[in-house]
CHARMM-style PDB file with segment names, atoms N, HN, CA, C and O in Angstrom:
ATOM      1  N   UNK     1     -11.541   2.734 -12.484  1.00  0.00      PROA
ATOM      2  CA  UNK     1     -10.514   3.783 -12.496  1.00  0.00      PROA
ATOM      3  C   UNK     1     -10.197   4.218 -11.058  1.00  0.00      PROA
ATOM      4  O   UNK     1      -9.103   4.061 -10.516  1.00  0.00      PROA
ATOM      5  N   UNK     2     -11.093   4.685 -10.598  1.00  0.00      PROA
ATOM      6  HN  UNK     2     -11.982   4.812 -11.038  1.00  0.00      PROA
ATOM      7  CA  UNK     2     -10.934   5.169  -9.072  1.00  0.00      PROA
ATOM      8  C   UNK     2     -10.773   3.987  -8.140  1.00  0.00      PROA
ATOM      9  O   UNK     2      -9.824   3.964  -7.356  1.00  0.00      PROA
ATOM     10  N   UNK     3     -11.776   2.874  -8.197  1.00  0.00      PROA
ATOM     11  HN  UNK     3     -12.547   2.893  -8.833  1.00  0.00      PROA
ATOM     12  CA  UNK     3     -10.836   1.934  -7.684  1.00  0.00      PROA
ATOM     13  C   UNK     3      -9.506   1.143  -7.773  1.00  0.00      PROA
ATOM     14  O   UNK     3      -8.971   0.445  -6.911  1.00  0.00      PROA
ATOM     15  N   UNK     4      -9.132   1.413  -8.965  1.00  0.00      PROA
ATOM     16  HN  UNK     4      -9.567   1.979  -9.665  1.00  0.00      PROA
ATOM     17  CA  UNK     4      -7.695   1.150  -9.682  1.00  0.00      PROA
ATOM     18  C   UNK     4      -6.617   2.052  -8.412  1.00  0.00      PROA
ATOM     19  O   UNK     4      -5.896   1.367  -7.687  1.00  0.00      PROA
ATOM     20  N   UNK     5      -6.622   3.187  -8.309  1.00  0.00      PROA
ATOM     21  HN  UNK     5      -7.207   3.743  -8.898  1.00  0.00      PROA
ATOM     22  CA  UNK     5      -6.097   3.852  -7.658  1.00  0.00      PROA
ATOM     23  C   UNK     5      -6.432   3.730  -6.254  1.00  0.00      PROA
ATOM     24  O   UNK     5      -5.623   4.471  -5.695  1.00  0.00      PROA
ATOM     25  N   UNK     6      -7.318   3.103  -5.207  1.00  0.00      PROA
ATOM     26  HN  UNK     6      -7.975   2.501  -5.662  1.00  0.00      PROA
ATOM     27  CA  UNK     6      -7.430   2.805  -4.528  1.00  0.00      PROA
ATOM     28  C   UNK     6      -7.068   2.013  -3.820  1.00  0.00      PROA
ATOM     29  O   UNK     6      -6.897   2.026  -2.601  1.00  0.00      PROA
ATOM     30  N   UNK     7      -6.833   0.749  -5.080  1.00  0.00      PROA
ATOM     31  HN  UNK     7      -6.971   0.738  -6.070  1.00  0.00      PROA
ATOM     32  CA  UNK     7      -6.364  -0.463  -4.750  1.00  0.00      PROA
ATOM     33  C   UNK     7      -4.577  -0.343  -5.090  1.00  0.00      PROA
ATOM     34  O   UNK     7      -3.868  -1.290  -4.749  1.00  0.00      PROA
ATOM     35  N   UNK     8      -4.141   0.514  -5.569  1.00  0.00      PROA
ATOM     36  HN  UNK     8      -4.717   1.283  -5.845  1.00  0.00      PROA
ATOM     37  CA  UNK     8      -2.912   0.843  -5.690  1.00  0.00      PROA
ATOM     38  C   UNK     8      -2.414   1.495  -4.689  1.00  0.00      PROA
ATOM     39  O   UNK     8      -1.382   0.947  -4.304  1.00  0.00      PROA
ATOM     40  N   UNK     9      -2.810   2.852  -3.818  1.00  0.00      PROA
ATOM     41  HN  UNK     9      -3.649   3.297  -4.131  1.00  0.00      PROA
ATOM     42  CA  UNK     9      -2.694   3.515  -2.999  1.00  0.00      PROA
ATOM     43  C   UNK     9      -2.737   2.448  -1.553  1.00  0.00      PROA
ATOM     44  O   UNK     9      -2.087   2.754  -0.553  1.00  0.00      PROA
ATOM     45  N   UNK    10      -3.690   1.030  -1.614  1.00  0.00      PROA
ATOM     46  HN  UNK    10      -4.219   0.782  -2.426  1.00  0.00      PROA
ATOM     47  CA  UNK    10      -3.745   0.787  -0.638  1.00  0.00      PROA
ATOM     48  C   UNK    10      -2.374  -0.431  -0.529  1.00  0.00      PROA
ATOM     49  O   UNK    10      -1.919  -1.008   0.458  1.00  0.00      PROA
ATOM     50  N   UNK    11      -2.000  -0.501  -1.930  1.00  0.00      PROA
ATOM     51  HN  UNK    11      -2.370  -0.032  -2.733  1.00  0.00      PROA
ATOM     52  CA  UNK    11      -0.686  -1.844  -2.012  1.00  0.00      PROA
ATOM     53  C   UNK    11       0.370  -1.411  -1.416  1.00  0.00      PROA
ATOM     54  O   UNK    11       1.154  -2.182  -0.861  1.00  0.00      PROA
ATOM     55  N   UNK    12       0.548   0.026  -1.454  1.00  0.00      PROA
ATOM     56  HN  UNK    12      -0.088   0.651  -1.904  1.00  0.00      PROA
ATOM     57  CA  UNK    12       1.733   1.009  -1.145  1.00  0.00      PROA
ATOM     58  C   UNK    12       1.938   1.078   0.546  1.00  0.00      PROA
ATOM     59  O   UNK    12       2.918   0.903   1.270  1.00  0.00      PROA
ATOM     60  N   UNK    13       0.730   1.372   0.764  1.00  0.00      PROA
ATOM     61  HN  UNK    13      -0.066   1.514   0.176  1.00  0.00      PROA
ATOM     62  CA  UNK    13       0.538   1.399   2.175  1.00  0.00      PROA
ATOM     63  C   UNK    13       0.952   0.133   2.837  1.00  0.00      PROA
ATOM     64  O   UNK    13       1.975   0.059   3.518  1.00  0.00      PROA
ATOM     65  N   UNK    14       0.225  -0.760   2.650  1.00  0.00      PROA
ATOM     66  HN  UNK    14      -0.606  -0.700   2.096  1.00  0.00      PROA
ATOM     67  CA  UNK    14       0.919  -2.186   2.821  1.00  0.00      PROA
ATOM     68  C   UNK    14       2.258  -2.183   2.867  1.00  0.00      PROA
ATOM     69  O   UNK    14       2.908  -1.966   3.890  1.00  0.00      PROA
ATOM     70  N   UNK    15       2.671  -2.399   1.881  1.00  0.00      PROA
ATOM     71  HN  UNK    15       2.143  -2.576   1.050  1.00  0.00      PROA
ATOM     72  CA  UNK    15       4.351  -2.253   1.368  1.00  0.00      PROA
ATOM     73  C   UNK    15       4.951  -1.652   2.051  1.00  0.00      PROA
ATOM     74  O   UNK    15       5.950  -2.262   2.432  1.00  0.00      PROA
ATOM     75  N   UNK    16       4.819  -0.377   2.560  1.00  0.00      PROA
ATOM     76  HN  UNK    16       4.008   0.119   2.251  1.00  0.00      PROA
ATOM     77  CA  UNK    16       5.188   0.593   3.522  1.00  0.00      PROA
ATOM     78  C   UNK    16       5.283   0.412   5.468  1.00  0.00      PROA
ATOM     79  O   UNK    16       5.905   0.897   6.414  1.00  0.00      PROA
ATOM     80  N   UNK    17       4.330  -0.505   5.225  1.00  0.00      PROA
ATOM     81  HN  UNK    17       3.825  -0.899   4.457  1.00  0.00      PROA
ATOM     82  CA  UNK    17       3.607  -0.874   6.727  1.00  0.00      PROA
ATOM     83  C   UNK    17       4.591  -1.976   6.705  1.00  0.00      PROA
ATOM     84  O   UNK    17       5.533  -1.806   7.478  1.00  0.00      PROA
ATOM     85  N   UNK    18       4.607  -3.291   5.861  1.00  0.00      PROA
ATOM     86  HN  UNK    18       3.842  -3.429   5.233  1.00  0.00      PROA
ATOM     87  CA  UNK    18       5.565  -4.126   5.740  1.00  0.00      PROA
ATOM     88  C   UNK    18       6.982  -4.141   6.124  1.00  0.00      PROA
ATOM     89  O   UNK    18       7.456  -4.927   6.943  1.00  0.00      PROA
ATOM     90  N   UNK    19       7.713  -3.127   5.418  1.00  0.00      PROA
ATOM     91  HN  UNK    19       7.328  -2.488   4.752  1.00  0.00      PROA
ATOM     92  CA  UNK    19       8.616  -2.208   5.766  1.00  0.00      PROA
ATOM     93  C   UNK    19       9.200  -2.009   6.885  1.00  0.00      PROA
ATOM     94  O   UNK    19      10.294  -2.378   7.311  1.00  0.00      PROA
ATOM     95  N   UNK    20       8.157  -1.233   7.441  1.00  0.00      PROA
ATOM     96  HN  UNK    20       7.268  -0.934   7.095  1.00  0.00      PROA
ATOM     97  CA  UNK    20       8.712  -0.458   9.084  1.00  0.00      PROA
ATOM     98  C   UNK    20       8.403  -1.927   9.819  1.00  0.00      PROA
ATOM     99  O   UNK    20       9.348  -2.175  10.569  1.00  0.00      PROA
ATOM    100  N   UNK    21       7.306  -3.074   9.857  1.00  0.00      PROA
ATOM    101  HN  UNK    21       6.539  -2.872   9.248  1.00  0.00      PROA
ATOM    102  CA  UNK    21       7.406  -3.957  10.843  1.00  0.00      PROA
ATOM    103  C   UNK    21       8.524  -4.933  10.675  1.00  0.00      PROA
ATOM    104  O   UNK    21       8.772  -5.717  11.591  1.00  0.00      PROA
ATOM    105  N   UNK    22       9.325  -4.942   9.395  1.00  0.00      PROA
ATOM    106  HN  UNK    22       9.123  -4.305   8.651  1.00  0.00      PROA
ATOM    107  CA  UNK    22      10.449  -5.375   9.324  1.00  0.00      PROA
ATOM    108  C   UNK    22      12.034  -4.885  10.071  1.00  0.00      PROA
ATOM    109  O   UNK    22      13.125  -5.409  10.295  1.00  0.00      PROA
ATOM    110  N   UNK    23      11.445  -3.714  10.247  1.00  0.00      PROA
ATOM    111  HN  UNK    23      10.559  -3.288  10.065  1.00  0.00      PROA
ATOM    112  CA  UNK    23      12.822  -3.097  10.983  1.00  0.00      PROA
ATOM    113  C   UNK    23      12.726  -3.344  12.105  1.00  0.00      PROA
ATOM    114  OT1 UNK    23      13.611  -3.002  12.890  1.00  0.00      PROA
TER     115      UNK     23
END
């Protein structure tokens, strides 16, 4: 459970990080 959300919180971040090094 808590790692469920961990590992979700950390996909986002990624995704996010992905993102801005794309611009």
């Amino acid at each position: 459970m808590a790692i469920s959300k961990v590992s979700l919180y950390n996909q986002v971040l990624t995704t996010l990080n992905d993102q801005v090094l794309n611009k």
